[in-house]
VEXDREN-2710 file (C-alpha; in Angstrom, 1 decimal):
% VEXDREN-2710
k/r/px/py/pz
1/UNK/16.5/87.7/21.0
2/UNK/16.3/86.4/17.4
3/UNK/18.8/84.7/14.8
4/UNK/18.9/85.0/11.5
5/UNK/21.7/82.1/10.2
6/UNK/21.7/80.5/6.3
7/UNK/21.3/77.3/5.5
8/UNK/24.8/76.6/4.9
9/UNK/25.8/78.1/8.4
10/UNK/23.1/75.9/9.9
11/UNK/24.2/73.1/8.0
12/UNK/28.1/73.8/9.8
13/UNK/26.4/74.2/13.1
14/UNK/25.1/70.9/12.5
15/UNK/27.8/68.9/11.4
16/UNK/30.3/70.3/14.3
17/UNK/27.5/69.4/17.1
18/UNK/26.9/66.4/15.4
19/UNK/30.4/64.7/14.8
20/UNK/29.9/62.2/17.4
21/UNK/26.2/61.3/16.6
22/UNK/24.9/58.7/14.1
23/UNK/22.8/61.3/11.9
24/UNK/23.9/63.3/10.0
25/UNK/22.6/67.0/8.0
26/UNK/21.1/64.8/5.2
27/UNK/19.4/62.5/7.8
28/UNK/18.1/65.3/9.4
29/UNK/16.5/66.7/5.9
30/UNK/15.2/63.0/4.5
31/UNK/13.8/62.9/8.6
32/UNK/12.1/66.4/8.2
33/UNK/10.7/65.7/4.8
34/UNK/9.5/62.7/6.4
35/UNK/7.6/64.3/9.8
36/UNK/6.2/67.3/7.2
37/UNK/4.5/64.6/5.2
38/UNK/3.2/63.4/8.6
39/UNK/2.1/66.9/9.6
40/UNK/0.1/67.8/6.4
41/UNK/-1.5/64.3/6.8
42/UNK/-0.3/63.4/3.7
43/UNK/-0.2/59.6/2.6
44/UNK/2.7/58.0/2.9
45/UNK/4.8/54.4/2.8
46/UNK/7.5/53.2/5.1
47/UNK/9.7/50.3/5.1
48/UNK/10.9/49.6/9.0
49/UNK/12.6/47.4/10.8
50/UNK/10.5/46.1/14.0
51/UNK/12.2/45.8/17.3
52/UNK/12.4/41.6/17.1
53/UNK/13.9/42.0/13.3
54/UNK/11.3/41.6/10.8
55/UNK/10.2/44.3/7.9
56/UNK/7.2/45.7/7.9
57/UNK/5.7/47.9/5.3
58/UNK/2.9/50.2/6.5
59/UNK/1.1/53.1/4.3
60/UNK/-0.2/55.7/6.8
61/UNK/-1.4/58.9/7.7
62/UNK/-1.2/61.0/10.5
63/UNK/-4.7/61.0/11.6
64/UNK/-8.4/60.0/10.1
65/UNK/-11.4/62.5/10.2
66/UNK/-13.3/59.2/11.8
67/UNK/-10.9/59.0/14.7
68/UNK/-11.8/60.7/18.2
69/UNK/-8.9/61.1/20.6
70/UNK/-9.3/60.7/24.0
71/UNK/-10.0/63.7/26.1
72/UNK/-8.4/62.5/28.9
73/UNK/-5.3/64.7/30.1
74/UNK/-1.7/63.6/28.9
75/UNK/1.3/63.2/31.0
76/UNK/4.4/65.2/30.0
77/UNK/5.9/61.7/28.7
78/UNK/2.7/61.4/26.7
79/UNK/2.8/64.6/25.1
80/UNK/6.4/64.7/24.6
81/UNK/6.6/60.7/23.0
82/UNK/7.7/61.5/19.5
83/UNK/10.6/64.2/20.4
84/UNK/11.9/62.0/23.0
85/UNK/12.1/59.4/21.7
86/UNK/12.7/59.8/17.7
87/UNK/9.0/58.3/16.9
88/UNK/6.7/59.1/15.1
89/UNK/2.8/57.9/15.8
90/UNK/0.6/56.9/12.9
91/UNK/-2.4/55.2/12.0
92/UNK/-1.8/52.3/9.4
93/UNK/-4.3/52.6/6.4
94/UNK/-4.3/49.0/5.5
95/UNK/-5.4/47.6/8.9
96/UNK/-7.9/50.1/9.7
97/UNK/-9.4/49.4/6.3
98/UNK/-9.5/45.4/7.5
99/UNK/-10.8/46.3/10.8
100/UNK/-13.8/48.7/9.7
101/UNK/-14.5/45.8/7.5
102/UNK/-14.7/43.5/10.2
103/UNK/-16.9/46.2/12.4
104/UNK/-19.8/47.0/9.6
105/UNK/-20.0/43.3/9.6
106/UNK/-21.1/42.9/12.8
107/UNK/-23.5/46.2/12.0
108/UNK/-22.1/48.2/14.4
109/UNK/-23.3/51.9/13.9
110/UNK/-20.4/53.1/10.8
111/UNK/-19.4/56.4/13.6
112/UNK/-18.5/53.8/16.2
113/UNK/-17.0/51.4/13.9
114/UNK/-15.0/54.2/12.2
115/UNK/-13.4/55.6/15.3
116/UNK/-12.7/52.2/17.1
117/UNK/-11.1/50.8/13.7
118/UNK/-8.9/53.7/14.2
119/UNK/-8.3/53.3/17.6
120/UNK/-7.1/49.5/16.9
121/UNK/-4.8/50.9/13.8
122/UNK/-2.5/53.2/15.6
123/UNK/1.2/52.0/15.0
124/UNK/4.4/53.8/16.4
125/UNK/7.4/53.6/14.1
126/UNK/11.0/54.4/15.3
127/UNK/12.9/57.1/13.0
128/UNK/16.3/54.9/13.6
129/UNK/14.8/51.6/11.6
130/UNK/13.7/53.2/9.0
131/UNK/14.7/51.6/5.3
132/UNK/13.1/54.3/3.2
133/UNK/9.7/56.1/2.6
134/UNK/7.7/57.2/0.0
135/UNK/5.6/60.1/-0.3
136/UNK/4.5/62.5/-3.4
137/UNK/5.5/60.3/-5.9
138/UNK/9.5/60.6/-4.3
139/UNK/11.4/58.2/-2.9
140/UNK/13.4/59.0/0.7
141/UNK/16.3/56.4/1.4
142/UNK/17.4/56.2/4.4
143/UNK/18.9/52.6/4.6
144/UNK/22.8/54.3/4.7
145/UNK/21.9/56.9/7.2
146/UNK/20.4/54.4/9.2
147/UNK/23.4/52.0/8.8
148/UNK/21.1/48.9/8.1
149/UNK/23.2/46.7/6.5
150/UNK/25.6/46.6/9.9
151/UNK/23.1/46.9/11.9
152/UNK/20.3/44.3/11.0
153/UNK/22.3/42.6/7.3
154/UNK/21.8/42.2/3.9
155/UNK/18.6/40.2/4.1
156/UNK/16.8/43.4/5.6
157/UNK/18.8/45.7/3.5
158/UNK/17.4/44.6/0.6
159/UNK/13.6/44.3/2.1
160/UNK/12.1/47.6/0.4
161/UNK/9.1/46.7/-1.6
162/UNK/8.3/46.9/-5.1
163/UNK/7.0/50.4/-5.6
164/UNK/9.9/51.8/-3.7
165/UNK/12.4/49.8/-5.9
166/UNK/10.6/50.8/-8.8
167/UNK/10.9/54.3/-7.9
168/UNK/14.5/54.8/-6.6
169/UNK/15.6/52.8/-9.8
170/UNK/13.9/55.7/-11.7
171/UNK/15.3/58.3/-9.6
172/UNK/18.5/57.1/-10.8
173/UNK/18.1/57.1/-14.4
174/UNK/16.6/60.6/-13.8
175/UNK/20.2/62.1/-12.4
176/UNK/22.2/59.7/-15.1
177/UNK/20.0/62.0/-17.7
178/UNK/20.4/65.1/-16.1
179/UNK/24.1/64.5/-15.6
180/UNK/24.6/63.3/-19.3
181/UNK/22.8/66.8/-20.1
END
């Protein structure tokens, strides 16, 4: 059997399951936008909060040509992580960049080095502490939806960095204009 429902009636299907839940339709869009960019490997920047409190800031992508995954069967938990659980697993740029340094150093054949760099670079962000993200030039907020600032304070509220500031403050003038007009 197959259903064919619009976007608004979805959006109503959403909201009346929903009513009770923390997210809401938006979430769900900014969160979709979010594991697309993961899916088409794209390169992307997070602000999270980690489970004992701090920020960290992580550019990523989904996977790296250089990385070989294990061919050892998964578990249903294994497989099954990310919907779960409301994760999403990545590989953080910045560190496997540091740790393939560290490997052609030691002159370790660059294959080897590649794939464990990877290996040592996988990072597992949770959708819930998300502050914001950027990808394609666009910056996602999702520090209401996520109800930071009663969950975690002002301090981590406020923790975005630079380029995401930057951005959103241009966002902003960019709907002023467009409202003006």
């Amino acid at each position: 059997m197959r259903f064919i429902i619009t976007e608004s009636q979805l959006k109503k299907l959403i909201k009346s399951n929903l009513k009770e839940s923390p997210f809401s339709y938006d979430m769900y869009r900014s969160l979709e936008r979010l594991r697309n960019a993961v899916d088409k490997n794209q390169i992307v920047s997070v602000a999270y909060v980690l489970k004992n409190g701090e920020v960290r800031h992580l550019t990523f992508q989904r996977y790296l040509k250089s990385y070989v995954p294990s061919e050892r069967p998964k578990t249903d938990a294994q497989m099954n992580l990310q919907q779960n659980n409301n994760v999403v697993r990545v590989i953080d740029l910045i560190s496997y960049r540091k740790k393939l340094k560290t490997l052609l150093a030691r002159v370790i054949e660059r294959d080897k080095a590649s794939s464990n760099a990877a290996y040592e670079s996988w990072r597992t962000i949770n959708l819930e502490n998300v502050l914001g993200f950027l990808v394609g030039g666009q910056f996602i907020d999702l520090r209401d939806e996520n109800d930071i600032m009663e969950r975690f304070g002002e301090e981590i509220y406020n923790s975005l960095t630079k380029g995401m500031v930057k951005r959103l403050e241009q966002q902003h003038q960019e709907v002023q204009q467009d409202e003006e007009i």
